[in-house]
C-alpha positions in Angstrom: 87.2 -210.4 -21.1 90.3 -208.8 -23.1 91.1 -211.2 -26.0 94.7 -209.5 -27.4 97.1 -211.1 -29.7 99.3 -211.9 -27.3 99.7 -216.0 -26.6 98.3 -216.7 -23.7 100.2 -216.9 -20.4 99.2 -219.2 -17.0 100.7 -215.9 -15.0 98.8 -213.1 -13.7 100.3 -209.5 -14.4 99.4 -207.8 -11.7 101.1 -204.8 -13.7 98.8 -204.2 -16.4 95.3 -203.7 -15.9 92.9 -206.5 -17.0 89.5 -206.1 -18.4 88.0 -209.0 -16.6 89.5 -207.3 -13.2 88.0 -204.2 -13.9 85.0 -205.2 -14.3 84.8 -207.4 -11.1 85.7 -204.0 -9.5 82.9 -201.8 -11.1 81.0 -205.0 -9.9 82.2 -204.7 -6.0 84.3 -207.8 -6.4 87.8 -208.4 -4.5 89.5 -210.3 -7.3 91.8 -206.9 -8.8 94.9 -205.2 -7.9 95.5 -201.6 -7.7 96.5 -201.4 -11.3 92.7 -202.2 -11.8 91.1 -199.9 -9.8 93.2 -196.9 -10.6 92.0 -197.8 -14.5 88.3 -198.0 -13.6 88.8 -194.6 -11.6 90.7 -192.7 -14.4 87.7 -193.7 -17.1 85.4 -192.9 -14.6 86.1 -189.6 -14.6 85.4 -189.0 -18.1 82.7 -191.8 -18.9 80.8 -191.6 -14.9 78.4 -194.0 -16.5 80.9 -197.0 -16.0 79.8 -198.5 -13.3 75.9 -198.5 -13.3 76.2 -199.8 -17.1 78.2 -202.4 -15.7 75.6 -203.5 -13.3 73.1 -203.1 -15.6 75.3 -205.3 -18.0 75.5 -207.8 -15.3 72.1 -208.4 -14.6 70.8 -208.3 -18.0 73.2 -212.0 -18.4 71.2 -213.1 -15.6 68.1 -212.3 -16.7 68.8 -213.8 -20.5 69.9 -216.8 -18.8 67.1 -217.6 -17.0 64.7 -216.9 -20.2 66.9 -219.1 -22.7 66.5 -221.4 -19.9 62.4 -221.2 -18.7 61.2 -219.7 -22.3 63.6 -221.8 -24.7 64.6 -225.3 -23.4 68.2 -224.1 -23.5 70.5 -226.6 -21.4 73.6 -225.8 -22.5 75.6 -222.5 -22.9 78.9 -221.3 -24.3 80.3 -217.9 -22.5 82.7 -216.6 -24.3 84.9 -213.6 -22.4 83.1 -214.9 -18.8 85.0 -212.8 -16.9 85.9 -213.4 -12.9 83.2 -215.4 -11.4 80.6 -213.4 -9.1 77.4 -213.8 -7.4 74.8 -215.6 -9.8 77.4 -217.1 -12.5 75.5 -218.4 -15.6 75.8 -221.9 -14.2 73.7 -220.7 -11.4 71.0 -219.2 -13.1 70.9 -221.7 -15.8 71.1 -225.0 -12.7 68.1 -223.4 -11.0 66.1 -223.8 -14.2 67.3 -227.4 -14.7 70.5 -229.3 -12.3 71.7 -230.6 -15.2 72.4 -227.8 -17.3 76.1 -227.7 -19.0 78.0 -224.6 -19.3 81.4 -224.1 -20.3 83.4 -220.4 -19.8 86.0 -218.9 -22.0 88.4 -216.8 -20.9 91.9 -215.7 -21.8 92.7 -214.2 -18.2 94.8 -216.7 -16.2 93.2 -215.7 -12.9 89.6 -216.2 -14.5 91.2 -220.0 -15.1 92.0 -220.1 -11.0 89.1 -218.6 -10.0 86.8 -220.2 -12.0 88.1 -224.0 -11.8 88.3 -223.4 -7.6 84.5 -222.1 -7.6 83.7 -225.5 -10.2 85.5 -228.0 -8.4 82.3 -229.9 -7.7 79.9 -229.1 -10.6 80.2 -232.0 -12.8 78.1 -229.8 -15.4 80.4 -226.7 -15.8 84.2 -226.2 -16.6 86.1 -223.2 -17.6 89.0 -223.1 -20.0 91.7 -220.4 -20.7 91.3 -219.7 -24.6 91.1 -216.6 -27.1 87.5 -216.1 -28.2 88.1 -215.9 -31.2 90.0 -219.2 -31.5 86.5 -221.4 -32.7 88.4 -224.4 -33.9 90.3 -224.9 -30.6 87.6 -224.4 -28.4 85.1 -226.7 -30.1 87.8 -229.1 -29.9 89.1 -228.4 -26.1 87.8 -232.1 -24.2 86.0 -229.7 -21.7 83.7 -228.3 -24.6 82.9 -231.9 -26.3 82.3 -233.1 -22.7 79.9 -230.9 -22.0 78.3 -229.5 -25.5 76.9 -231.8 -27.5 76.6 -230.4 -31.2 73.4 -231.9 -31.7 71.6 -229.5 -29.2 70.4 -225.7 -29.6 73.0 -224.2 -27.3 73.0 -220.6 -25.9 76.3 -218.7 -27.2 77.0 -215.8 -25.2 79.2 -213.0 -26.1 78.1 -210.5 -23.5 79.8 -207.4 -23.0 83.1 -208.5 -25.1 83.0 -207.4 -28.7 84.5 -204.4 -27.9 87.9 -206.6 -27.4 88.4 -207.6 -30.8 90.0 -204.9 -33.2 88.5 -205.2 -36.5 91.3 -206.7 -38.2 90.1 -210.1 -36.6 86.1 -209.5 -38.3 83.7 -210.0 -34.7 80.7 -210.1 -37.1 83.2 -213.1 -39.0 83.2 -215.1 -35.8 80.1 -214.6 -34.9 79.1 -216.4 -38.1 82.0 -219.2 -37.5 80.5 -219.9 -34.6 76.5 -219.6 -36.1 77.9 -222.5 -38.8 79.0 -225.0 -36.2 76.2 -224.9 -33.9 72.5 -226.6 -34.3 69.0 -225.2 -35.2 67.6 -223.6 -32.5 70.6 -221.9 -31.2 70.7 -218.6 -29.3 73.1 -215.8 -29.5 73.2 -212.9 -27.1 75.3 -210.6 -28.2 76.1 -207.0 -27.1 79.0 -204.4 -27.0 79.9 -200.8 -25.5 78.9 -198.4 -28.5 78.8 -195.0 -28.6 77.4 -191.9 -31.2 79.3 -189.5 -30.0 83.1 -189.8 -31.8 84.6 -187.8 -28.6 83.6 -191.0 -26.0 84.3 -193.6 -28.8 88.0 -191.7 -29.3 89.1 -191.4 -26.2 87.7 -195.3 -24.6 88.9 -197.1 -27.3 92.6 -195.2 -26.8 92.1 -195.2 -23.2 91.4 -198.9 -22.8 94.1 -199.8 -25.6 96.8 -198.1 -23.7 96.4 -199.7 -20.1 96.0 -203.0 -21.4 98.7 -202.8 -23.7 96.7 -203.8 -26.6 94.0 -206.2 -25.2 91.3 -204.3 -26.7 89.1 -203.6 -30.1 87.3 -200.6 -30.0 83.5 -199.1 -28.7 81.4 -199.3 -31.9 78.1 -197.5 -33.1 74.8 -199.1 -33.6 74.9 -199.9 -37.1 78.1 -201.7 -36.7 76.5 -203.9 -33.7 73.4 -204.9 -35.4 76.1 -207.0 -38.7 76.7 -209.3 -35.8 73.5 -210.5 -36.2 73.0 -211.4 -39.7 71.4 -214.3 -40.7 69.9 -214.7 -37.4 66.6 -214.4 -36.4 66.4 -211.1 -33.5 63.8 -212.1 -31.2 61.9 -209.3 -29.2 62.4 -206.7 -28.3 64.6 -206.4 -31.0 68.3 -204.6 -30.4 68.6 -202.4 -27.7 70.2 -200.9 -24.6 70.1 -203.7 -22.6 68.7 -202.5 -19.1 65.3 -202.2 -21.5 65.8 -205.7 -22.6 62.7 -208.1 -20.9 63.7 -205.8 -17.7 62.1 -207.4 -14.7 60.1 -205.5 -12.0 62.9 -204.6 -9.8 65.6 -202.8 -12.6 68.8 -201.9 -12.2 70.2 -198.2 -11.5 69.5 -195.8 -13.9 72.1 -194.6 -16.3 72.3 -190.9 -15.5 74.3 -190.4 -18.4 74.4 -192.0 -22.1 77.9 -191.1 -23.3 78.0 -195.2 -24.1 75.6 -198.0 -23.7 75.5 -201.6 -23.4 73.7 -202.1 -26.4 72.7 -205.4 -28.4 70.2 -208.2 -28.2 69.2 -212.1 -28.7 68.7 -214.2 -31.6 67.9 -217.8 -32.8 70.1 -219.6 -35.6 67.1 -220.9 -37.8 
């Protein structure tokens, strides 16, 4: 999920926490090292939300997956910062829908690469490549992407949960629009980000997470600062918002007891 400026390397560093690993430990996963978890147990203790939010953040992808599939014809998907794969990947969701949906992952974390390709080994459909998000040109041109994404189709670009890994010097709300201009009528984005109103939480993440990943981080945004991503696109309901609340089905997630940071964002069509 972390997208520094540092090239990208095929081996694991099993000394610096990774964003991707945390995550899949909030989530009750087995792919991190103790790096990892000590990370996800220090923020803890300032930001206890962490872990339901990441839950919640989890099966909100699930559940925007399945309606860009059902709702909007969408067949094939671009995830950018995919993260380890867990239970009920986007290829799943999507394949339930319709077998021959195509999905490609992003992801600059080598083990997401070894993971991912072992867990794809038979699903002609899906592939994952190691590549910095924000790197359009060279992953509209990887072979995996104009295998499996064909730029005559609406496809569903995802940039869930990610944002916040891009400093501003490299313009998210730029590459969202790189990406907007190379992709057909009828696209979807879903796009959302930690953000925070309260300076304290925003302070300390942001320095937090830049510090144990040695620079593999942006920073937790406000509101305001989310909802740029998303110009010239079309928001479809219910609008921007924290995303537990977005289409929630009858069984929600776990509450978020506390609301120093969200997950906030939304979906929107490319017109």
């Amino acid at each position: 999920m972390g997208q520094g400026s540092k090239p990208l390397s095929s081996e694991v560093d099993v000394n610096v926490p990774s964003v991707a690993r945390m995550y899949d430990y909030y989530l009750g996963g087995k792919d991190n090292y103790a790096v990892d978890r000590e990370a996800s147990e220090e923020l803890l203790k300032v930001v206890p939300s962490t872990q339901v939010l990441a839950i919640n953040n989890r099966r909100f992808l699930q559940r925007v997956v399945r309606v860009l599939a059902q709702d909007y014809g969408i067949r094939q998907f671009l995830d950018h910062g995919s993260g380890l794969p867990t239970q009920d990947n986007v290829h799943q969701v999507a394949q339930r829908v319709d077998e021959q949906s195509r999905v490609v992952y992003v992801d600059n974390d080598p083990i997401v690469l070894a993971h991912g390709r072992a867990l794809l080994e038979e699903n002609d459909n899906t592939a994952v490549i190691q590549a910095d998000m924000r790197d359009t040109e060279g992953i509209f041109g990887h072979s995996e992407v104009q295998r499996l994404i064909n730029p005559d189709e609406p496809v569903g670009v995802l940039f869930v949960s990610v944002l916040h890994c891009i400093p501003d010097s490299d313009d998210p709300a730029g590459l969202i629009r790189r990406i907007a201009d190379r992709v057909a009528p009828g696209s979807i984005f879903v796009i959302c980000q930690l953000v925070s109103e309260d300076k304290a939480t925003r302070d300390f993440v942001t320095n937090f997470m830049d510090t144990s990943t040695q620079g593999n981080w942006g920073r937790v945004r406000q509101e305001h600062e989310v909802r740029e991503y998303f110009t010239g696109l079309e928001i479809l309901e219910p609008g921007l918002v924290e995303v537990s609340t977005w289409r929630p089905d009858a069984d929600r997630g776990p509450r978020q007891l506390t609301e120093e940071w969200i997950e906030w964002g939304g979906v929107a069509l490319k017109p």
